[in-house]
C-alpha positions as CSV (number, residue, x, y, z in Angstrom):
1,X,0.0,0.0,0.0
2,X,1.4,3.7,-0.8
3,X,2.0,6.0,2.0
4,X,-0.4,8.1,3.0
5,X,-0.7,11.2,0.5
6,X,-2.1,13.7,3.4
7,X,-5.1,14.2,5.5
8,X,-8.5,15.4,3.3
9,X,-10.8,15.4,6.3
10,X,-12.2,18.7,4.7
11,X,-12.7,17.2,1.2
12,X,-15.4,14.4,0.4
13,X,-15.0,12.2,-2.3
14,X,-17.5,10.9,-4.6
15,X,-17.6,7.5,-6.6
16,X,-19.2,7.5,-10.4
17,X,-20.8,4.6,-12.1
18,X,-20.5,5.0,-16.0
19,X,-23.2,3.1,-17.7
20,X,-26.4,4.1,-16.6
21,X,-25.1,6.5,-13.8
22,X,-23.1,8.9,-15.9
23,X,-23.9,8.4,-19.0
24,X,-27.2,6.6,-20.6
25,X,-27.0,2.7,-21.3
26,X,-26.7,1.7,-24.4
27,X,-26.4,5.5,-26.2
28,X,-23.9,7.1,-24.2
29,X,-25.3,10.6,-23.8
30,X,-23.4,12.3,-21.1
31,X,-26.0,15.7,-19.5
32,X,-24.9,18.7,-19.5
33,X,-25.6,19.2,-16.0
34,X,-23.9,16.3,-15.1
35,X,-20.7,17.6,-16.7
36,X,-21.3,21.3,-14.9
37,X,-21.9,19.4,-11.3
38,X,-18.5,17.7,-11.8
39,X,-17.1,20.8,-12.4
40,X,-18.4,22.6,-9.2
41,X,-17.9,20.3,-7.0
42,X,-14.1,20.0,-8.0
43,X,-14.1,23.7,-7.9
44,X,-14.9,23.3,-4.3
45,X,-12.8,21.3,-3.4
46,X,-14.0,17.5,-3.6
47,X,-12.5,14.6,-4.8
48,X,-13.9,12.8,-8.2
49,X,-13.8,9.3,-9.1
50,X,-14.6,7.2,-11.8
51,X,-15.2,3.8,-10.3
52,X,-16.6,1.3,-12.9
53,X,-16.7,-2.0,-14.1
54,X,-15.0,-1.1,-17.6
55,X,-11.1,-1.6,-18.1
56,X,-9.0,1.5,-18.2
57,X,-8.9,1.6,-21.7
58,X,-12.9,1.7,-22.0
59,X,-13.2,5.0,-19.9
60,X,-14.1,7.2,-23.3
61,X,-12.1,10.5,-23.8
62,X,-14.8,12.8,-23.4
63,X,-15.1,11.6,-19.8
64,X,-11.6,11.8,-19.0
65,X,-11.7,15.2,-20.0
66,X,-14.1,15.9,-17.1
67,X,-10.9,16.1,-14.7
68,X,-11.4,13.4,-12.4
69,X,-8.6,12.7,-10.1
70,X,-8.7,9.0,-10.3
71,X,-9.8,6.0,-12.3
72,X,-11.3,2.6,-10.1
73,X,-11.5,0.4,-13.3
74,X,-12.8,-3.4,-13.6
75,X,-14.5,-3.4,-10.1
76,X,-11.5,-2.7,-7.8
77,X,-8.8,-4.8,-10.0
78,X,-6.9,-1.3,-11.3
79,X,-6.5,1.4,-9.7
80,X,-5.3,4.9,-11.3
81,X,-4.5,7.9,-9.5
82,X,-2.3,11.0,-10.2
83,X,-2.2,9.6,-13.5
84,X,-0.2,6.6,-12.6
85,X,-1.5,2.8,-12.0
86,X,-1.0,2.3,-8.6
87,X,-2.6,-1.3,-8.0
88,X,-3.7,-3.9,-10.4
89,X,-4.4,-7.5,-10.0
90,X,-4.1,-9.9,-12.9
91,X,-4.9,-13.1,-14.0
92,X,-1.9,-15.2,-15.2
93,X,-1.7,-16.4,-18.6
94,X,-2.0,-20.3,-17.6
95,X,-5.5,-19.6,-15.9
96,X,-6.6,-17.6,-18.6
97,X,-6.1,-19.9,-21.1
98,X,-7.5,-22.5,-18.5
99,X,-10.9,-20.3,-18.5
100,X,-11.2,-20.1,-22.1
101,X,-11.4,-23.8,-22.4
102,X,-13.8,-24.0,-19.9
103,X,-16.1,-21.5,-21.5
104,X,-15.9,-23.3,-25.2
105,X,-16.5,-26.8,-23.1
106,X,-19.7,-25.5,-21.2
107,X,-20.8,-23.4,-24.7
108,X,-20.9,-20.1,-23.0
109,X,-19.9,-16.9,-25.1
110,X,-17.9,-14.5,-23.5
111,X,-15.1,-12.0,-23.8
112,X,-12.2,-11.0,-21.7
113,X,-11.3,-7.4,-20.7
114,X,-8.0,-5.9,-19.4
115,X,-6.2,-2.9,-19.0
116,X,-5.5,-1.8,-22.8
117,X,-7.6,-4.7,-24.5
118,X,-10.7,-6.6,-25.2
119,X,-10.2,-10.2,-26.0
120,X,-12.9,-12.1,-28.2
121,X,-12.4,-16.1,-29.0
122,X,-13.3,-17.0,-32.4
123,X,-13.1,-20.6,-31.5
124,X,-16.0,-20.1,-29.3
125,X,-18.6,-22.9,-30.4
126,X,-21.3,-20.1,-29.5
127,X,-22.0,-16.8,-29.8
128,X,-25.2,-14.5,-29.3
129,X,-26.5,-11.3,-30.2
130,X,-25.8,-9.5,-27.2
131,X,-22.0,-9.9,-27.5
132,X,-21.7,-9.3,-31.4
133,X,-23.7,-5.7,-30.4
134,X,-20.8,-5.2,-27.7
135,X,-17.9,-6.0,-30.1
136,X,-19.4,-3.4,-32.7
137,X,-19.9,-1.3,-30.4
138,X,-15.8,-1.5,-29.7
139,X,-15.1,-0.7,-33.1
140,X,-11.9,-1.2,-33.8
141,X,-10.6,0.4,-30.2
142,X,-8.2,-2.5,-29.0
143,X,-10.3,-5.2,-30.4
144,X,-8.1,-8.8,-30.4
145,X,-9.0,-12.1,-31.2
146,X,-7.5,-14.9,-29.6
147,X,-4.9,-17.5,-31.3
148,X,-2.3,-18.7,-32.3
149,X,-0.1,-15.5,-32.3
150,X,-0.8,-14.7,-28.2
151,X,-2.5,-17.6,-27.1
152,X,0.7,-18.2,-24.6
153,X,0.7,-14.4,-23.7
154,X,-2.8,-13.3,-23.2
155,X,-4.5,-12.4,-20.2
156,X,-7.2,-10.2,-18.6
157,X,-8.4,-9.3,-15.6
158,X,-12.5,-9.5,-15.9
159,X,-14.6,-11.0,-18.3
160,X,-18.3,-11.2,-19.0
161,X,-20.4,-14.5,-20.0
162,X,-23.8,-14.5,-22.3
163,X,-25.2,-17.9,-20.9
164,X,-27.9,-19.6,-23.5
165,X,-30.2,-22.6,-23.4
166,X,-26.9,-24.9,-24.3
167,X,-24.4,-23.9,-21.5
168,X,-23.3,-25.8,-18.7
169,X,-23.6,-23.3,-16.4
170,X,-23.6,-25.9,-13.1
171,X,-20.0,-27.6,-14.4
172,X,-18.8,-23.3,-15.4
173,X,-19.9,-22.3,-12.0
174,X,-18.6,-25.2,-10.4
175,X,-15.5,-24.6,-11.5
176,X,-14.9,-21.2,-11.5
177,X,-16.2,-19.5,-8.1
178,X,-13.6,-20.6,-6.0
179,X,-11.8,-17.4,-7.6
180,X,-14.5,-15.5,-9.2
181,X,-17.8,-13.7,-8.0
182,X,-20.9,-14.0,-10.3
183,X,-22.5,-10.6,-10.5
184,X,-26.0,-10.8,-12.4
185,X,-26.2,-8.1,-15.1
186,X,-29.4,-9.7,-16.5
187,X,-28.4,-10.3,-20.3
188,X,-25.0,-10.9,-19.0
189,X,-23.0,-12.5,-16.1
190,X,-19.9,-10.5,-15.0
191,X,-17.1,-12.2,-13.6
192,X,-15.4,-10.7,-10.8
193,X,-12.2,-12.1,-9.1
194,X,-13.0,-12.3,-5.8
195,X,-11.3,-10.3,-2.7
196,X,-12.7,-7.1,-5.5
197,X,-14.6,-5.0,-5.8
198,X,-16.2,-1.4,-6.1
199,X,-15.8,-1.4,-2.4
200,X,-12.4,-2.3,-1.9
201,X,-11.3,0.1,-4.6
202,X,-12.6,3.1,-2.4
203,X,-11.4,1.2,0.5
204,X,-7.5,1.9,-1.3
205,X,-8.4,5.2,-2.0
206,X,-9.7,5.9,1.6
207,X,-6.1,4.5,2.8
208,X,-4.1,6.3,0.6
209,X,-5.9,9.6,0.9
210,X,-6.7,9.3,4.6
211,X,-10.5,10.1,3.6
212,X,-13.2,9.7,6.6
213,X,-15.9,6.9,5.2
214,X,-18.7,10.1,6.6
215,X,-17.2,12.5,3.3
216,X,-17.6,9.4,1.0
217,X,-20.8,9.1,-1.5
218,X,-21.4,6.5,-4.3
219,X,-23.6,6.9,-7.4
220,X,-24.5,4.1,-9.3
221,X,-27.7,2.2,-10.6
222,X,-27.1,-1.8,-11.1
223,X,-25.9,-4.8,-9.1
224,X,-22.8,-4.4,-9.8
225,X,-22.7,-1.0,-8.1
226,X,-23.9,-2.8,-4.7
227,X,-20.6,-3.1,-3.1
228,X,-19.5,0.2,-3.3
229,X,-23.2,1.6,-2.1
230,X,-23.3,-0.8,0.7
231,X,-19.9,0.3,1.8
232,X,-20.3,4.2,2.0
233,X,-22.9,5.7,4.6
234,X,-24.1,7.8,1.7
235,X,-25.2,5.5,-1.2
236,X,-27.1,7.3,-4.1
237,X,-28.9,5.5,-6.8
238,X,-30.3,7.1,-9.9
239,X,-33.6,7.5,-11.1
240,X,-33.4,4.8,-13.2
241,X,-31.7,2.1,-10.8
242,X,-33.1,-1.9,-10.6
243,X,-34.9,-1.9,-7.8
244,X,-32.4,-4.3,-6.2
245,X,-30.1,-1.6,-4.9
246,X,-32.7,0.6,-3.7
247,X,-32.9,-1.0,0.2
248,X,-29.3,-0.2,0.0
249,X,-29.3,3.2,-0.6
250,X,-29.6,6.1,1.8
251,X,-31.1,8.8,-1.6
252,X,-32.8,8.4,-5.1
253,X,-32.2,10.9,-7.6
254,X,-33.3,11.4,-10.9
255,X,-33.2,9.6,-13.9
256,X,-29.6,10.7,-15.8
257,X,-31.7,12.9,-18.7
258,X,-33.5,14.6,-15.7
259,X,-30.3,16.1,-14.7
260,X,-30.0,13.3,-11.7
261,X,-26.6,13.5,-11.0
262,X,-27.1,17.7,-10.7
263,X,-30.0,17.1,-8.0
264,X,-27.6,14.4,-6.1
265,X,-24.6,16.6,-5.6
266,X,-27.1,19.8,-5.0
267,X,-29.3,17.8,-2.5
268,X,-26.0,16.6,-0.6
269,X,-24.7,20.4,-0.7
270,X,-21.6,19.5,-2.8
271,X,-21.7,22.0,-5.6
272,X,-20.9,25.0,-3.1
């Protein structure tokens, strides 16, 4: 763990979702008002945070250039801050590949994110339209297939399944939660290695910042938000959160296009 960086007791810190928190699913509009809120409360003083399920490299410009002063990427297992990696935890290459074979023996489709890169595996036996709509919607940004050429150097550090009527999912899960947490995304499972989290990536940010938990606040709207909303004493969902995380959460705001993260920060007195 890094040293201590200094004492923020006056600051409060705030944790961002992306997908359905910051930005809209599936469209990616980013409100106005949610840009201007980020930029007030920073002008006051607070601490911003992106803390998300994406890798590093699938944190889009346009919200980098919001100024945030740290990335929490694929649920706890990389860490940015200061503009440096300061943690990440990552699967070897041998159980990698070990997980890949598992998938194509149980017929589950998946793909494999890490820091810089997406991996797909054309030698899937299956595949489904909810992961052809993901890969499109990569483009070409650090799209790679898996074979022959990396097979024995490839590895990630999350990945997400797209079960279907054929998978084995009793042998996959079976198999695989000794080291990974299944989080329901509902037309997706994503696979988390266990021991982290959304929470214990605040938890490292808390240490190294000295931050009280009381100045900490979480926005987010699906499961896989849980953690870090149980963890803080000030959990926010949005407007347009599963109902799931609600019992969790000490506020509801808005929907994103009804300027919910605005109202959060406003209704929490952290835009000044």
């Amino acid at each position: 763990m890094e040293q201590s960086l200094g004492r923020e007791q006056e600051r409060s810190a705030i944790f961002f979702d992306i997908d359905g928190t910051l930005v809209t699913e599936g469209t990616h509009i980013l409100p106005p008002s949610a840009k201007e809120a980020i930029a007030r409360t920073r002008a006051c003083g607070n601490l911003t945070f992106i803390n998300t399920g994406r890798t590093y490299f699938n944190v889009d410009d346009y919200l980098k250039e919001l100024g945030f002063d740290g990335y929490l990427c694929g649920c706890g297992t990389q860490i940015f801050y200061g503009g440096k990696e300061l943690f990440a935890s990552k699967i070897t290459n041998e159980r990698s590949r070990e997980i890949v074979l598992l998938l194509r023996e149980c017929e589950i489709a998946a793909f494999f994110e890490e820091s810089q890169n997406v991996f797909f595996d054309p030698m899937s036996p299956v595949t489904c339209k909810e992961l052809m709509d993901l890969r499109a919607a990569f483009g070409g940004k650090s799209v790679v297939d898996l074979g022959e050429s990396n097979w024995n150097t490839f590895h990630f550090d999350k990945f997400l399944v797209f079960p279907t009527t054929r998978s084995d999912m009793r042998r996959f899960r079976r198999e695989i939660d000794q080291d990974f947490c299944y989080v329901d995304r509902g037309f997706c499972g994503e696979m988390i290695q266990k021991g982290y989290s959304k929470a214990t990536a605040i938890q490292f940010i808390r240490d190294l910042l000295d931050i009280p938990l009381e100045r900490c606040y979480a926005i987010g709207d699906s499961n896989n938000d849980l953690a870090m909303l149980e963890y803080v004493p000030h959990g926010i969902a949005m407007g347009n959160s599963v109902k799931d995380i609600l019992p969790y959460c000490e506020y509801q705001t808005a929907d994103i296009l009804e300027d919910g993260i605005y109202k959060a920060l406003e209704h929490y007195g952290l835009l000044g």
